[in-house]
TITIDO-826157 format. One record per residue (C-alpha): residue in three letters; y, z, x. Coordinates in steps of 0.05 Angstrom, whole numbers, padded with zeros to 5 digits, always signed. Last residue first. Example, Ala and Ser with C-alpha at 12.3 -4.5 7.8 and 13.67 -1.06 7.14 Angstrom:
BEGIN
ser-00021+00143+00273ala-00090+00156+00246
//
This chain:
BEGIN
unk-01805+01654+00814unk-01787+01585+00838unk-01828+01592+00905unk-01898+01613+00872unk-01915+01549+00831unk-01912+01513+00897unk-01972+01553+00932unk-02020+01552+00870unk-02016+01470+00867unk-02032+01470+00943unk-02100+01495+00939unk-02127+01455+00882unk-02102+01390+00917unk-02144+01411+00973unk-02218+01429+00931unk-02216+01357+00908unk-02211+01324+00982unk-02274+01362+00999unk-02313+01335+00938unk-02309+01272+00950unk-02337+01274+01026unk-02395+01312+00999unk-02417+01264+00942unk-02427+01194+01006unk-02470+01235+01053unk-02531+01245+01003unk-02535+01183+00973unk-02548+01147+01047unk-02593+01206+01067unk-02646+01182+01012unk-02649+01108+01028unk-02658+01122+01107unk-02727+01155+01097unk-02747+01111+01052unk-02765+01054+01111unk-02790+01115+01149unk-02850+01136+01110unk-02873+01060+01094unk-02892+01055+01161unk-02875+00992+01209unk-02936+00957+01238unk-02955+00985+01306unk-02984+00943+01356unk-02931+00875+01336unk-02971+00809+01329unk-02952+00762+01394unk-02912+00704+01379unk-02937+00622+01378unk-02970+00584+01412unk-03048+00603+01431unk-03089+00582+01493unk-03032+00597+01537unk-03059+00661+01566unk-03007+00713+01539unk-03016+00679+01472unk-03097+00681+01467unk-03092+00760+01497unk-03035+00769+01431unk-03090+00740+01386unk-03153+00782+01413unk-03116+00845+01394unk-03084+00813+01329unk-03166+00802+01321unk-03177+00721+01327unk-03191+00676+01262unk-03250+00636+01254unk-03232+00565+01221unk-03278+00520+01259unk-03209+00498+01299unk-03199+00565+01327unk-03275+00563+01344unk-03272+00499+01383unk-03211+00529+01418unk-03237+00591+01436unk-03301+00547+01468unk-03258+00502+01504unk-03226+00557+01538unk-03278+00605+01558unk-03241+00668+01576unk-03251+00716+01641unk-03195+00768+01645unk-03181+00817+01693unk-03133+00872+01681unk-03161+00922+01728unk-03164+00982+01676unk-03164+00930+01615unk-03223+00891+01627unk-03231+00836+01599unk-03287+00785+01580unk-03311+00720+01550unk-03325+00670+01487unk-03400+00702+01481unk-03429+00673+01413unk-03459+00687+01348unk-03460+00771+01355unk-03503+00829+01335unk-03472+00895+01333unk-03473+00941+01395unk-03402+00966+01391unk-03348+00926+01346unk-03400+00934+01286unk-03417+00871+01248unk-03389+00854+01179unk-03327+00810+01207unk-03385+00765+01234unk-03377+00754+01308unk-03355+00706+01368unk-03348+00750+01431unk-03291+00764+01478unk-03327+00819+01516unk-03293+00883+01528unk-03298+00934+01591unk-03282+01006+01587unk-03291+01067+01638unk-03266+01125+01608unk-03350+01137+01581unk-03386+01070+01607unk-03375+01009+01596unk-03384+00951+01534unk-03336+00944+01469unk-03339+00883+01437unk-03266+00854+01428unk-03261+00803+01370unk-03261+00727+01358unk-03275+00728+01276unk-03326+00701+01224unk-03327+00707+01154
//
């Protein structure tokens, strides 16, 4: 299957991406590639794309990296919304399901313990 990825070129805290055409197979870095669709870099924000050539692979099929998808969007060549960075864990969506139980028993049992208290004090008087 093929997909429109970053390929990671530059040196050490200095990286540049091309745009390239590759099998989902190949390694991002120094894996073999079909086609050179073009380039960003992310420390000056430049970005070189072949237009015609993303869209005559969109419409062969290949689909982009989210990364490569939301770059497609900002530029126009895509419509439609950016994919999210971070997808939502599963860690915090039951998080909030087992403090909901919690809070609701310890606000009944307060009001229980007062009637007990004041059932002591008004047996005293008549005596």
């Amino acid at each position: 299957m093929l997909v429109i990825r970053l390929f990671r070129i530059g040196k050490k805290n200095q990286p540049s991406f091309k745009i390239v055409v590759t099998d989902k197979k190949n390694p991002s870095r120094g894996g073999r590639f079909v086609e050179e669709v073009g380039a960003y870099n992310p420390v000056t924000k430049e970005k070189v794309l072949k237009k015609e050539r993303i869209q005559y692979w969109l419409g062969q099929g290949v689909q982009p990296s989210p990364t490569v998808h939301n770059l497609l969007v900002k530029e126009g060549i895509l419509t439609g919304k950016k994919v999210p960075k971070h997808k939502k864990s599963k860690k915090k969506e039951t998080a909030p399901t087992t403090e909901k139980p919690v809070e609701v028993p310890k606000p009944e049992e307060k009001p229980t313990e007062k009637p007990k208290e004041e059932v002591p004090k008004e047996a005293k008087p008549p005596e």
